[in-house]
N, C-alpha and C positions, 0 to 999 in steps of 0.2 A: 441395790448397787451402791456402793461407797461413795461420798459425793468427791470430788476431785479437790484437792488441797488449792489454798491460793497459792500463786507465785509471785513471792514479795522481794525483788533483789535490791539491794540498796544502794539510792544514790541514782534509781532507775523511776522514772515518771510511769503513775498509773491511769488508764484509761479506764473510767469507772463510770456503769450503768445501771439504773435501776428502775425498774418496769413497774407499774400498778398493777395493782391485786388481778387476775383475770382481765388485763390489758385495760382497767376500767380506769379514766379521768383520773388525775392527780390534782390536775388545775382547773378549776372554773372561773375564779374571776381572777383582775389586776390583783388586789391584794394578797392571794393567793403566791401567786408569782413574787412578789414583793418581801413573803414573808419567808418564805423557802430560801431566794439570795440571802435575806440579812439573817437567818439560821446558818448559811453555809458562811458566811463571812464571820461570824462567831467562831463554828466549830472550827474553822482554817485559821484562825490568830490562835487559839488555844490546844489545836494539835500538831504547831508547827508546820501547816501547809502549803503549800504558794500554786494559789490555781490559775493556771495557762491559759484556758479556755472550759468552755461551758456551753451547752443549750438546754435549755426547760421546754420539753413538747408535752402535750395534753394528755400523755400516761406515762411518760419516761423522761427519765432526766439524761445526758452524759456528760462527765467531768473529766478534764484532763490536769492532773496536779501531780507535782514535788511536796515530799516531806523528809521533813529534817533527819524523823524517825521512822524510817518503812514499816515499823508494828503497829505507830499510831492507827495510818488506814482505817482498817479494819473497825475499831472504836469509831472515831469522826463519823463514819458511813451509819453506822447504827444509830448512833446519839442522834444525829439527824436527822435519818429516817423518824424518829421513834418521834422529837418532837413536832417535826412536820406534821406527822400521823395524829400523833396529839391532836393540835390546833385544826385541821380540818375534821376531823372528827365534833369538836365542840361547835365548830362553826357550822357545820351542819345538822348537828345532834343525832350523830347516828356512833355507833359502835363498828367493831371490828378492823381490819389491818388496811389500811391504805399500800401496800408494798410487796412484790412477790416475797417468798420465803430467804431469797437469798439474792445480793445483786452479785452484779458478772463486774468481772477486772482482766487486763493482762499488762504485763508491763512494756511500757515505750521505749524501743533505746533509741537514743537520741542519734545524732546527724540528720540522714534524709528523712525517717518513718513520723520522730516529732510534730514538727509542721505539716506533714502528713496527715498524720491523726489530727491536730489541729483544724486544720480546713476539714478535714470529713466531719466534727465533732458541730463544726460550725455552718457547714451547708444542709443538714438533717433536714430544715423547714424549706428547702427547695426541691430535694428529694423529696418530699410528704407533699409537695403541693402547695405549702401553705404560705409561699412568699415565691414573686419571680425576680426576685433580689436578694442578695443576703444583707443587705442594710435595711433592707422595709419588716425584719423581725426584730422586734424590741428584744426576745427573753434570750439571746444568743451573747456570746463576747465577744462577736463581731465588729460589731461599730467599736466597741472600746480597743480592739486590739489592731482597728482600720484607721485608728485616729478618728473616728467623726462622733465620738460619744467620752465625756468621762466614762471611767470606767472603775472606782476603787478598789471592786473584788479584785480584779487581775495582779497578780506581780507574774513579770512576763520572763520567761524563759531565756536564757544565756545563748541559746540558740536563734530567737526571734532577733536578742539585741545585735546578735552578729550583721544581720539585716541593711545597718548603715550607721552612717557617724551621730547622725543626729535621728530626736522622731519622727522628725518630716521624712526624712530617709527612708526608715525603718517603715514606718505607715505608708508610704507609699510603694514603697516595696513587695510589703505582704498584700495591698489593696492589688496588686499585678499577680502575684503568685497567687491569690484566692478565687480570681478571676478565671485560671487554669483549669479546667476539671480536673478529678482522679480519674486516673485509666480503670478499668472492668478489673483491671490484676489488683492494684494499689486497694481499691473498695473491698475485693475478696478478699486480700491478706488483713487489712482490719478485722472483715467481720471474723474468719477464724479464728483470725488468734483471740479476740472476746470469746466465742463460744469453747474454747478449747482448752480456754484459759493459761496461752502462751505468749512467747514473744514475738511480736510483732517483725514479719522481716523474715524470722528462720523457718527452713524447711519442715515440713508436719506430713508425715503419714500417718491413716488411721484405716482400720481393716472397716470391711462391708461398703454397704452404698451409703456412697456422700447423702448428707440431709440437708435437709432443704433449711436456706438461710431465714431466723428470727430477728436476725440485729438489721435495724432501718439505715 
């Protein structure tokens, strides 16, 4: 079966995941984590990117980013996969792909589904269990985009800034809106359109029985 084309529309923010090899660890220690941001903080100055939000969980990454050039994408995602893969590989001295064969994208359009996807992007370690806060997860853009943490990776979205006049504004704003859950509808339309690799929002039919959700 033919694998399904990205959809890259321009000028449209992508939601992009990438899982480890047979769901195995990506991250073991701090510096792990540490070296994967200052990789994506590389490849995002050099392929023109501006990332929104972020979480790094223990086999999967998700990123929410603008690029200048919607073709970059696809490169950035590899070159950093590849060198990620690299450096844990020597650090542990083992061989083979740290990454499944392909990662999953769809694109955000902006107004409501942005910030949307953003808090879903950023609550993932509350869903997993692995925080009953979303400020008590270090590897998230939470705190930087909550105001309680610098944050350099971030440059934040024209959407966020509408938020308030100032960042006190603003941070206090999305600290109230993050606070909100996603409704059962709002969490389903993410995960489809990731697996479906569509846009976020619009209507999808697809023949046979519904499968059962992979995206956390």
């Amino acid at each position: 079966m033919p694998r399904r084309a990205r959809l890259l529309l321009p000028g449209m923010p992508l939601h992009i995941v990438q899982r480890g090899h047979n769901r195995q660890p990506c991250f073991h220690t701090e510096s792990d984590y540490l070296v994967y941001l200052e990789r994506l903080r590389e490849h995002a100055c050099t392929s023109g990117c501006s990332v929104h939000a972020y979480v790094l969980m223990t086999n999967h990454v998700h990123i929410l980013a603008s690029f200048a050039d919607i073709t970059a994408a696809p490169r950035m995602v590899r070159l950093l996969g590849q060198q990620y893969g690299l450096y844990l590989n020597r650090r542990l001295g083992r061989t083979g792909t740290t990454w499944e064969g392909r990662y999953w994208s769809c694109p955000v359009p902006t107004e409501h589904y942005l910030l949307n996807c953003q808090r879903y992007i950023e609550a993932n370690p509350i869903r997993a269990g692995m925080a009953d806060r979303l400020d008590q997860y270090r590897w998230s853009s939470y705190r930087g985009n909550a105001g309680l943490a610098d944050d350099s990776l971030l440059d934040r979205h024209e959407l966020y800034l509408q938020l308030g006049r100032t960042d006190q504004d603003r941070q206090l704003h999305y600290r109230q809106l993050s606070a909100c859950n996603l409704s059962d509808f709002e969490l389903n339309n993410i995960r489809e359109a990731l697996k479906e690799a569509s846009v976020a929002g619009l209507p999808r039919r697809r023949p046979g029985r519904p499968r059962k959700s992979e995206v956390q």
